[in-house]
N, C-alpha and C positions, 0 to 999 in steps of 0.2 A: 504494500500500500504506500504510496507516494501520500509522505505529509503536507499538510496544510501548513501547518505552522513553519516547515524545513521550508516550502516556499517563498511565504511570505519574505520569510527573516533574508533570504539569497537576494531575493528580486530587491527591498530596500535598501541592502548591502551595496549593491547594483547603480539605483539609480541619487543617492547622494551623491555619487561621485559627478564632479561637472565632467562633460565629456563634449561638449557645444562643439560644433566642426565650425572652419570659419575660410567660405573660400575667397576671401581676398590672399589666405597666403596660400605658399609655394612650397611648403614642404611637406610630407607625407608622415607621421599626421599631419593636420594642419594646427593641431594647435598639442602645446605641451599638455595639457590635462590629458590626453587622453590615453597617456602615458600608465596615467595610476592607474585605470582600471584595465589595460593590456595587461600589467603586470602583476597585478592584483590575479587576474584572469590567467597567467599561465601559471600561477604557485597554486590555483587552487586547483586546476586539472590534473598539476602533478599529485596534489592531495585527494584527490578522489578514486588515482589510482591509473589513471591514463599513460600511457606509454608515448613516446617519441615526439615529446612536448616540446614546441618550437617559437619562439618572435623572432622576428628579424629586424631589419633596424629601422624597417617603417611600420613595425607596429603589426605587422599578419601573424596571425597565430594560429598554428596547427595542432593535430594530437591524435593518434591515435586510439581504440580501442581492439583490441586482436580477436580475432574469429577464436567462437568455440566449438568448431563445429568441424569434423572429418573431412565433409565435401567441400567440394569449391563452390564458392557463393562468392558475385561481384561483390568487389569494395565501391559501398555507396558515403555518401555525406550529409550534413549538417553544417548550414551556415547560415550565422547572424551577423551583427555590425554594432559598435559598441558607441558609436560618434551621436551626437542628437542633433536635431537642427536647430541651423541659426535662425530661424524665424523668430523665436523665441525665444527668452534665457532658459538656461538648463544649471544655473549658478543655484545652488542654496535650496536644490528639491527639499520640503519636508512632507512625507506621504500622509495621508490620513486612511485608516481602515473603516469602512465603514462594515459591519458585521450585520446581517439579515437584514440587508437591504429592503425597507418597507414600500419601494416605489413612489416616493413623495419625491420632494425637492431636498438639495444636500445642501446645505450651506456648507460650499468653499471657503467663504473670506468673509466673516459678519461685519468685521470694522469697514472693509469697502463693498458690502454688498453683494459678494461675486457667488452667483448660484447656480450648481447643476441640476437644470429643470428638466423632467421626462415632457413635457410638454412645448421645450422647442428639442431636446435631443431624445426622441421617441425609445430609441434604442433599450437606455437604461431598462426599461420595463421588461426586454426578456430579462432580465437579472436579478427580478424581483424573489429574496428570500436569500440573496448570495452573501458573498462577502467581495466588497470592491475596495479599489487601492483608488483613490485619488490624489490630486492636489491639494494645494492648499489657496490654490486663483491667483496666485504671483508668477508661475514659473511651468515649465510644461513637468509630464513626471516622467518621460522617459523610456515608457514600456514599448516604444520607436529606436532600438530594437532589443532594449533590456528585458524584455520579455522572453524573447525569443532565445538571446544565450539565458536566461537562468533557467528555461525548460530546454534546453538543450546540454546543459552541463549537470542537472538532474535526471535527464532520463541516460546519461551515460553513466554517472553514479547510481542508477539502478537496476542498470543493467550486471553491473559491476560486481554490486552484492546482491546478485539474486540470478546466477550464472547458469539452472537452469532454464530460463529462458536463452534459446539458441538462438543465436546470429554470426553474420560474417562477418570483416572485416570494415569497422566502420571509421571514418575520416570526420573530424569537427575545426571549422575554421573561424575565426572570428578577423573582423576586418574595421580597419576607422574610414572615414571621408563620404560612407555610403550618399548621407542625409546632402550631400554636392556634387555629386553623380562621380566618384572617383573611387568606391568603394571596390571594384572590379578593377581597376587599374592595374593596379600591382599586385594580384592575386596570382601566384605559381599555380597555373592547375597542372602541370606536369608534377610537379612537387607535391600535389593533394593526393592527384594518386586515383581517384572515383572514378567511375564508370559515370555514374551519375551523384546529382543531388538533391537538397532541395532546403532554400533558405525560408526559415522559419520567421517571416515577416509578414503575414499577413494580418487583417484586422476580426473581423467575427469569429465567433465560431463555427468551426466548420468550410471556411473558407478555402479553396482550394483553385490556385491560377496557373494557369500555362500560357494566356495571353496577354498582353502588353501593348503598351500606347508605341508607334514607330515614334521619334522625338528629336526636333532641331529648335534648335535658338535661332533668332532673328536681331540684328543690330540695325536697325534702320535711323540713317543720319541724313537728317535736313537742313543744305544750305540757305541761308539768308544774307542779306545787306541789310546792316544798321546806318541808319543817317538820320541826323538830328529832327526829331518831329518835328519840328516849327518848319522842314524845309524838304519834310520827304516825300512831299507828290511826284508821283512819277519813277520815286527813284529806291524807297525803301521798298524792301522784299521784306517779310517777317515769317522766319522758319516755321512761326510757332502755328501758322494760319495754317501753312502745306501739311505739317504735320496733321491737323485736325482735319484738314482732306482726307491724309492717307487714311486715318483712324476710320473715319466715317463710312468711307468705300469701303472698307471691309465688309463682311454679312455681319450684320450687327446680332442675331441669333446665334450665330456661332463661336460662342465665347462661353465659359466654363459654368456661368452662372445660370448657363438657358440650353446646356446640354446633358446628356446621361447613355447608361450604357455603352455602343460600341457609336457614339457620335465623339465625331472629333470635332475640336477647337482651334482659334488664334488667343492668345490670352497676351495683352500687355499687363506686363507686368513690373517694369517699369518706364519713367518717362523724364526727360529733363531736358529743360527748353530757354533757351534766350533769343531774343532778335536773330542774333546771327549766325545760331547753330540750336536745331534740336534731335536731341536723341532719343526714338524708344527702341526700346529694347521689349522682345515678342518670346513665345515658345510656343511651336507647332508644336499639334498633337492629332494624331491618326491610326487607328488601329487597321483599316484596310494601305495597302502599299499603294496603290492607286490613287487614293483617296490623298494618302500623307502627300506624294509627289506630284498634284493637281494645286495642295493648300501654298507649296511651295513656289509654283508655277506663276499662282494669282498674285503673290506678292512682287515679285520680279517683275510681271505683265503690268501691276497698278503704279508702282515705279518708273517705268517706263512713261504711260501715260502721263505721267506728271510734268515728268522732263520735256515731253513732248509739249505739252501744253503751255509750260513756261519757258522752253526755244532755249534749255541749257539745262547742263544737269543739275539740279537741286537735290535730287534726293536718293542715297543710294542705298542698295540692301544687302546685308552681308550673312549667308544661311550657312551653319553649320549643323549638320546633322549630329545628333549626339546618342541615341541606342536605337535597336531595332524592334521591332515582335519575335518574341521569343520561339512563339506558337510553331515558326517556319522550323526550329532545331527542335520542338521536344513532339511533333507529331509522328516523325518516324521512330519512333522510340515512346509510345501512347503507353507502355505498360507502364513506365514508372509513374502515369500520373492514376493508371488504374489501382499499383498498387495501393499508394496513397488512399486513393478513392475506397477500395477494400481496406484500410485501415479503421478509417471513419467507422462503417459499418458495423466492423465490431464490435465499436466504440459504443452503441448508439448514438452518432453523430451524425449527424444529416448533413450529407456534402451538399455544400454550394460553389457549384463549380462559373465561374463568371471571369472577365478577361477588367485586367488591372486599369482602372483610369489613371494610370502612371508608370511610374521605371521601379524597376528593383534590379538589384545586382544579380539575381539570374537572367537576366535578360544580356547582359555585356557576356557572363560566365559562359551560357549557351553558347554564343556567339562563338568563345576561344576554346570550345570544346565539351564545356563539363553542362552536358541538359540539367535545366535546374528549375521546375515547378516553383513556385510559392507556397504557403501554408500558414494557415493562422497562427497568430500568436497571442488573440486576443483583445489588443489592447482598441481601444476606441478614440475619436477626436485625437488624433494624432499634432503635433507641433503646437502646442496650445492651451491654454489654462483648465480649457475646458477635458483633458485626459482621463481618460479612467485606463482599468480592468479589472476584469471580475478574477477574482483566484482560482475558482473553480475553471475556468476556460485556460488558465495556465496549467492545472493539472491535466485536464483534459486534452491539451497540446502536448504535455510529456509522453502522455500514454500512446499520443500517434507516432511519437517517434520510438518507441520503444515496440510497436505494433510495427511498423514499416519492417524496421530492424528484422525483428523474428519471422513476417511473411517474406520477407528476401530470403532469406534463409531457408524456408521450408518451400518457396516457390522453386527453387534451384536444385532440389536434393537430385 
């Protein structure tokens, strides 16, 4: 039996620690905290009993667990990310338990008011009777993806002391920079060694992905001419007007706030603008390939237009593509996400199998070889005061990876 209390106390351990990713820098991690909980993180694998315990010097961390079992069975994996985002601070978590959750409202923060209401976050209410981890409304709490290593470094300490349950050879990785899309960067998959994986990032329970947003950044930069208002008929240009063209042409529907499921967006998401230069800054998002290189298409083509229209270039657009859909690497290879899928079951857990309105690091990891599903981890409201997770859905997620584990093992015999 996987404790409650053994959870709780790992996962808080977990998320005091700051671990904020911060991509204005250039070094891997990107910032020094994230240091203590790598390292924290490799003394305690060693203490759990894990064999061929590794960091290197940007911070990736491996570990084995050895097969117990006569036959051959692939070595699969297990991977989290230990960074949280900068949207947020992640400085000073203090968690609060809330035990048999009544499905009312949670007071976060009484001094400023800040409340987790089931009535704008519906959700709360499957978790009515649980036990949930929140904030305190200052700070996010981190189970983005502290959730996911502390059921993943509990279900390999379970495995551990209780070595009748058979399995192969299993691989666990933990990674920094995820929450700035760099968490697959520097990832050895030749050095992991998997056949396959699958990183324990997801949100609900029961949540189970192999699809993903294809995804590019957009830098679009607007020339202007400043000249003295008192004197600029005829002669000032103002970037900031063009810019509010560019904006406006767009489909104005298609933007993150006015789409769902497998529709894709343009999302500005940021903008900065003077007379004589404005910059926004965009992120396509498309889960059909078609679809993504069409959204790409219209911005280059509305650019164009522009320049055309004002008889010199004003306005230029700079797309870098930044991951792809995963779905194209892990369909030829559909078992690992059947296993998975057969895990849940046992579980009674009701897979919800549905395609990611975003990037996760199996998405890049496919890409350089290692097929890597998604998987819940639980946690809700992600980047943001408003966070939770129920503890029951973290043990619930250990037991799937301790399920995976053993049906690898007997799928193979």
């Amino acid at each position: 039996m996987i404790s409650k209390e053994h959870i709780i106390k790992r996962f808080i351990g977990y998320v005091t620690i700051d671990t904020e990713s911060d991509p204005n820098s250039e070094t891997t991690p990107s910032t020094v905290n994230q240091w203590d909980l790598a390292n924290k993180l490799a003394e305690e694998l060693k203490t759990i009993g894990m064999e061929d315990v590794t960091i290197d010097d940007n911070a990736y961390i491996m570990a084995t667990l050895p097969s117990n079992v006569n036959h051959e069975v692939p070595t699969i994996g297990f991977i989290s990310h230990f960074d949280t985002s900068p949207d947020f601070t992640g400085a000073n978590v203090k968690p609060q338990i809330i035990e048999k959750y009544d499905g009312k409202d949670i007071v976060l923060n009484k001094e400023e008011n800040i409340i987790l209401s089931p009535s704008y976050f519906d959700d709360l209410l499957l978790y009515k009777g649980q036990t949930l981890i929140t904030t305190d409304g200052t700070t996010l709490l981190g189970a983005d993806d502290k959730a996911g290593i502390c059921e993943i470094v509990s279900a390999m300490e379970y495995l551990i002391n209780n070595p009748e349950i058979k399995h192969g050879k299993i691989r666990v990785g933990f990674t920094p920079d995820e929450e700035i899309g760099r968490g697959a960067h520097k990832f050895d998959v030749e050095k992991f060694g998997a056949e396959w994986a699958y990183t324990m990032d997801g949100s609900q329970i029961g949540e189970l992905e192999y699809e993903n947003f294809n995804a590019a950044g957009a830098v679009v930069k607007v020339k202007g001419k400043i000249v003295h208002p008192g004197y600029a008929k005829g002669k000032m240009i103002n970037s900031m007007y063009i810019a509010t063209e560019f904006i406006n042409s767009l489909p104005q529907l298609e933007t993150p706030e006015h789409t769902s499921g497998y529709e894709g967006f343009f999302h500005l998401h940021n903008m900065k603008g003077e007379v004589e230069e404005t910059t926004l800054e965009y992120i396509i998002r498309d889960h059909d390939k078609g679809h993504f290189e069409a959204r790409k298409a219209v911005m280059t083509k509305l650019a164009n237009e522009l320049n055309s229209q004002y008889g010199r270039e004003v306005i230029t657009v700079e797309i870098k593509d930044q991951y792809f859909n995963m779905k194209e690497k892990v369909e030829p290879v559909m078992h690992i996400v059947d296993t998975a899928e057969e895990a849940m079951k046992q579980l009674d857990i009701k897979p919800l199998i549905k395609a990611i309105r975003g990037g996760t690091d199996g998405s890049q990891l496919s890409y350089m070889g290692l097929p890597c599903p998604n998987i819940f981890a639980g946690g809700h409201n992600f980047h943001g005061r408003y966070e939770y997770v129920p503890v029951e859905s973290m043990i619930k997620a250990t037991q799937v990876i301790c399920k995976i584990s053993e049906l690898t093992a007997t799928n193979n015999k």
